[in-house]
N, C-alpha and C positions, 0 to 999 in steps of 0.2 A: 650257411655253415657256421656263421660266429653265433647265432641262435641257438643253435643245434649243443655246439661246445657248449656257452653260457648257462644251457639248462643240465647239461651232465656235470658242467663244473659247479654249480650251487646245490646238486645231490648229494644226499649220506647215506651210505648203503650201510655204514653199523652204526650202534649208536653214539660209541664213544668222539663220534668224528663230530659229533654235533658241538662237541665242548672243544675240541682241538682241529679248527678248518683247514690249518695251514701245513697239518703234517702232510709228507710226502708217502705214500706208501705206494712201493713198486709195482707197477700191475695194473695198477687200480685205475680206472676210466677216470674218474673225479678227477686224478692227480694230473694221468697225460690230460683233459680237456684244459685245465688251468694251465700246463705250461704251454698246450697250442693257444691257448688266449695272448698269454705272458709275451711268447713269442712274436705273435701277431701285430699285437700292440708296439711291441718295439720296433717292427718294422714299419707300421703304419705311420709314426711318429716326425719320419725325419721330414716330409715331405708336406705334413698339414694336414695328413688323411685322418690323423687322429682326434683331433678338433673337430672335424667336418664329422665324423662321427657323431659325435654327440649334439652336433646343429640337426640330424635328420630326424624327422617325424618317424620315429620306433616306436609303436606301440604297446610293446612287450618290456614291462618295468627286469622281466628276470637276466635280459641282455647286459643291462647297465649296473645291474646289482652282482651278476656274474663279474664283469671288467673289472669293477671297482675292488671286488674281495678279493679279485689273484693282484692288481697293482698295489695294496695297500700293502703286500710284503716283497715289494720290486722297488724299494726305497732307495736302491745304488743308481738306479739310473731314471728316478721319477723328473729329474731338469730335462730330460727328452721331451715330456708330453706336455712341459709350461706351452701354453700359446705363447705365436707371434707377435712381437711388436715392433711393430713398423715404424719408423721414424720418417 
């Protein structure tokens, strides 16, 4: 499913979106797969899931390239996804 999303969210259906990745536009599959990523991610986070993440052998470079583009404008709450440190 996050594969599924990650490859609709790194898609441009016009061309203009190639120069502006972050607009929203209503409707648009692009926009809901980034905010089910967005979503997901911040749910995945409180618990370690999202670190564990990026530990699994994924062979698909467009998963991690997808997460990375919709969290790089989720800057209000990126102290969620710092790893653990254990003391």
């Amino acid at each position: 499913m996050l594969m599924v999303a990650a490859r609709i969210a790194t898609s441009t259906i016009y061309i203009w979106q190639r120069s502006l990745p972050n607009v929203i536009v209503s409707g648009n599959t692009a926009s809901i797969a980034r905010q089910f990523l967005r979503c997901t991610m911040y749910n995945l986070a409180p618990n370690g899931l999202f670190t564990q993440l990026f530990q699994t052998p994924i062979s698909d470079p467009v998963l991690f390239r997808g997460i990375i583009s919709v969290l790089v404008n989720f800057e209000d709450h990126m102290s969620l996804f710092y790893p653990l440190i254990s003391a």
